[in-house]
Each structure stands twice: as structure tokens, then as C-alpha cells.
C-alpha positions in Angstrom: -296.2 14.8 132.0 -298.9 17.2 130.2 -301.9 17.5 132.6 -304.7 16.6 130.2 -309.0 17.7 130.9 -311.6 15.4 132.0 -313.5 17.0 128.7 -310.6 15.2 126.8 -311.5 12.3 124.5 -308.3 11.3 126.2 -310.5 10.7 129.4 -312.8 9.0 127.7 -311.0 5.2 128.2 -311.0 6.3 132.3 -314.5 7.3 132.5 -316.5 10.1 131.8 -318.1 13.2 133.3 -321.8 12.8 134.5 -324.2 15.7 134.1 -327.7 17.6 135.7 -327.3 16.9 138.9 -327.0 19.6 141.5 -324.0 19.1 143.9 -324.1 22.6 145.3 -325.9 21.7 149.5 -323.7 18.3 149.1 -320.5 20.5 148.5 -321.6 23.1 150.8 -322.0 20.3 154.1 -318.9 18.7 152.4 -316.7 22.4 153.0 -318.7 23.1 156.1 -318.5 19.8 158.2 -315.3 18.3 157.3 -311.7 19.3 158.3 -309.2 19.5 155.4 -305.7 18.7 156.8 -302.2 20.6 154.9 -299.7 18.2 155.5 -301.9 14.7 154.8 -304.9 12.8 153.3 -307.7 12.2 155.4 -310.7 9.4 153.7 -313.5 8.6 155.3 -315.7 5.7 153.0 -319.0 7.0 154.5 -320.4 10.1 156.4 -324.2 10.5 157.9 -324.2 13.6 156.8 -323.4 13.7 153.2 -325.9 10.6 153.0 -328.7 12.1 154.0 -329.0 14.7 151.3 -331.5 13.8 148.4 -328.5 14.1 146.0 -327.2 10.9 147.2 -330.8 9.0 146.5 -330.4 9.9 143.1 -326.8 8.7 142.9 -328.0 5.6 144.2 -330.8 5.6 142.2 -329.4 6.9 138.5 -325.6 6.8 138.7 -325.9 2.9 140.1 -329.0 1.5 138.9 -330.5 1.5 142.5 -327.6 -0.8 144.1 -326.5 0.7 147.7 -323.9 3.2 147.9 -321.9 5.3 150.4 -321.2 8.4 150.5 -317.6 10.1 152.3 -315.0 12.0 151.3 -311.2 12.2 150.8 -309.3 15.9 151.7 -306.1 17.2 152.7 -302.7 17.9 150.9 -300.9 15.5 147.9 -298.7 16.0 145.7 -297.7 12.4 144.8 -299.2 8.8 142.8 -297.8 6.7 145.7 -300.2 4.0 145.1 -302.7 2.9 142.6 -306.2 1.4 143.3 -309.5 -0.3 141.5 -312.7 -1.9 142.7 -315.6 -3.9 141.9 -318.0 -0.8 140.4 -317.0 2.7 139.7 -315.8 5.5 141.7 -318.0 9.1 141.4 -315.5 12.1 142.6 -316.6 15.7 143.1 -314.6 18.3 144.3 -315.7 21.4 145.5 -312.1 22.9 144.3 -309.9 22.2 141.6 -308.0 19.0 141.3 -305.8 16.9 139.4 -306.4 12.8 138.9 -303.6 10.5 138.4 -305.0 7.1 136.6 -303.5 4.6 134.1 -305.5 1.5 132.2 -306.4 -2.1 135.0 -305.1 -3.7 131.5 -302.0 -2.6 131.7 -301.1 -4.2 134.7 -299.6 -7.4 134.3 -298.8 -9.9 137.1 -299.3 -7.0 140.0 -296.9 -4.7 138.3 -297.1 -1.7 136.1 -295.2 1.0 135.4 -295.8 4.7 136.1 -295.1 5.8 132.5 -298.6 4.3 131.6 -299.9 6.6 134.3 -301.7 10.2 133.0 -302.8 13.3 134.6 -306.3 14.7 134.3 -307.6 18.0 135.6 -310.8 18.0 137.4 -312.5 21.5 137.8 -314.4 22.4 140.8 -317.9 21.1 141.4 -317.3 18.6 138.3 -319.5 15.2 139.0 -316.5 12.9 137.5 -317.4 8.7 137.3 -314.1 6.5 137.2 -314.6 3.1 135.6 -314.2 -0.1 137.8 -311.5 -0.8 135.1 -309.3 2.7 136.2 -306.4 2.6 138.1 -306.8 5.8 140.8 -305.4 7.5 144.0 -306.0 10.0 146.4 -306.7 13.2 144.5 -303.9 15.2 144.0 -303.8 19.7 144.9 -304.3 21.3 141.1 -301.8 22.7 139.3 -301.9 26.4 138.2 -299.8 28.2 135.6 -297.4 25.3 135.9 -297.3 25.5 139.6 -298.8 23.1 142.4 -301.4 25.1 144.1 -301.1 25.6 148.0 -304.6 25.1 148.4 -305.2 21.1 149.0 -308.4 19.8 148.7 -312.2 18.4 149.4 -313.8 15.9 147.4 -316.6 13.7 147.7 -316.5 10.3 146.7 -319.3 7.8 146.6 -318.9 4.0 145.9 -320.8 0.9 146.3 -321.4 0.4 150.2 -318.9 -1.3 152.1 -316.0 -0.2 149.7 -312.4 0.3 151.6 -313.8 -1.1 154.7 -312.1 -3.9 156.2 -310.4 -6.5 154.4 -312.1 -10.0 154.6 -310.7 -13.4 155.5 -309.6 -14.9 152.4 -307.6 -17.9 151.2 -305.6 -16.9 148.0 -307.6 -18.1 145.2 -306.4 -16.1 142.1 -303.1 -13.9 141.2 -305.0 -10.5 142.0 -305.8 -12.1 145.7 -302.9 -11.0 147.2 -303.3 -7.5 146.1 -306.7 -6.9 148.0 -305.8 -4.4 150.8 -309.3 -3.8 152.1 -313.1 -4.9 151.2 -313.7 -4.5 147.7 -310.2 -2.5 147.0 -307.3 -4.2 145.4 -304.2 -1.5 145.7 -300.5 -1.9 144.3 -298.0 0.4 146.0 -294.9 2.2 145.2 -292.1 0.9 147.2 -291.2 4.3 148.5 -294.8 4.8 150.3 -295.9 3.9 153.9 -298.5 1.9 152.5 -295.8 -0.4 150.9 -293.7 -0.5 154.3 -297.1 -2.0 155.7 -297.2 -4.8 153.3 -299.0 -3.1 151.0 -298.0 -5.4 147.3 -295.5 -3.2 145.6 -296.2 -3.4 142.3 -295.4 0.3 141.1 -291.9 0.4 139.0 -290.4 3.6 137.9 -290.5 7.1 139.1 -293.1 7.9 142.3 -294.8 10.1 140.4 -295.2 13.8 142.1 -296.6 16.8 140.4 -294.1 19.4 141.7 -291.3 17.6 139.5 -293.4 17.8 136.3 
């Protein structure tokens, strides 16, 4: 798997990289405030903190047409796809160190399944204000590679998305096919069968290879 740029035209069908605003207090509370675990992930959807800069007004404001949004963060150590995800309204990331995105197409999942050859890797520099389309499969970030090696360093990265996103999943009578692949409020997720998410009932809908970037 060749580790592509978000300044690719090859990003361009996943979303795109959104310029002039100033991220540099919101990365500096984001390094300062929160922990960064190295064996796991850690997500939190929203944090007081991170909200109350101005930065995420104009996020609000600009980047979502004045619609409400939250503000968290997702940080730790990963090396591996394990899952795939989308929602209603696109996802901003910005990390304050280098990272690597795994994403594939929403079209190419047929009938809950895809498979993880459609999936490509995209590397994220630091401090890079990166929008994912509502119609990108994504993950948890994954630690950069460097000179063909996985960096040791993990990772901090904000992410904002329309409020109430990955809070709790609602009551629901299965009305359509994608139904039964909504794992909380406005996130529909399809797991590899070798992931903990899939051993608690996540859908697995992932075939081929868990993708993990020390084996590429």
C-alpha cells in the first residue's frame, strides 16, 4: 500500500484540505489538556475546553454553514484499519503531529460489505485543517509513517463534527439495509471480524486483510 498526500488529487474524491484558519491555541489546549495513551485510542465527541476557543465559532460558522458542532478529540497509539465509519455531514481532523488516514469510497460498499483493497492511505502533516466528506469511509487516525517505518510517537488530533455525533445510539426499528449498521447517534460503522468492536456486535462487514501499517 503506497501512502499517498492529502495535497494529492488522489484525496480529492475523500475530501479536501481547508485553509486560513489559525489552529495554533486550539492545538496548544489540545497538547496541553489531554492525555495521549501508547498502547490505545482514546475519543472523546466533545470537550469544554476546545469549544470555547473562537476557532471553533468559526468552524461552526464557515466550515458548517452555522449548523452546531462539537468539538473533541481522538489520541493514543494505532497502527491498524480495524473498522470503517461515515456520518450524516463531514468530519474536520487536525493534528498537531503527523498522521496517516485510512479511507475508502461509501460507494463501494455494497450490502454492508467491502473489502479492504478499496481502502487507501493518506498522510496528514501536522497542524493540517483536513475536511472528510460525509460520503468517506474513516477510522481512528493512524501513528505516521517515516522513512518507511511506523513512528513511535502516537498521536493528538482534533476532530469536530455536527453535535451529537458518536453519542448514544437511538431506539430504532430497522427500517432500511444500512439500519443495522448504525453503532451510535449519527455513526454507521462496519467492522473487521478480528476487532473488539466486532466481538461486541459490531456488523462485520470488512473482508480481506485487517489492514495495519507496520506490514506495508
Amino acid at each position: 500500500m503506497k501512502i499517498k498526500s492529502v495535497f494529492s488529487k488522489k484525496f480529492e474524491r475523500y475530501g479536501k484540505v481547508l485553509r486560513g484558519y489559525d489552529v495554533g491555541e486550539l492545538l496548544q489546549k489540545l497538547d496541553a489538556t489531554t492525555e495521549k495513551p501508547s498502547d490505545k485510542v482514546i475519543y472523546e465527541p466533545s470537550d469544554a475546553g476546545l469549544e470555547s476557543l473562537s476557532v471553533a465559532k468559526q468552524f461552526s460558522t464557515n466550515s458548517y454553514g452555522g449548523m452546531p458542532i462539537q468539538v473533541g478529540y481522538c489520541n493514543g497509539f494505532n497502527t491498524k484499519l480495524n473498522c470503517l465509519e461515515w456520518h450524516r455531514g463531514s468530519e474536520i481532523n487536525i493534528p498537531s503531529g503527523d498522521i496517516v488516514l485510512l479511507l475508502a469510497p461509501l460507494e463501494s460498499v455494497k450490502k454492508g460489505k467491502l473489502n479492504t483493497n478499496a481502502v487507501e492511505a493518506f498522510f496528514v502533516p501536522a497542524k493540517t485543517v483536513v475536511q472528510i466528506y460525509e460520503t468517506t469511509l474513516h477510522y481512528a487516525p493512524c501513528n505516521a509513517v517515516k522513512s518507511g517505518k511506523v513512528s513511535n510517537d502516537g498521536f493528538r488530533v482534533i476532530i469536530v463534527l455536527p453535535k451529537g455525533t458518536n453519542l448514544a445510539k437511538p431506539a430504532l426499528n430497522e427500517i432500511d439495509a444500512e439500519d443495522k449498521l448504525l453503532w451510535a447517534a449519527n455513526k454507521w460503522l462496519i467492522a473487521h471480524a478480528d476487532t473488539s468492536e466486532a466481538k461486541a456486535g459490531a456488523f462485520v462487514g470488512l473482508d480481506g486483510k485487517n489492514i495495519d501499517l507496520n506490514s506495508i
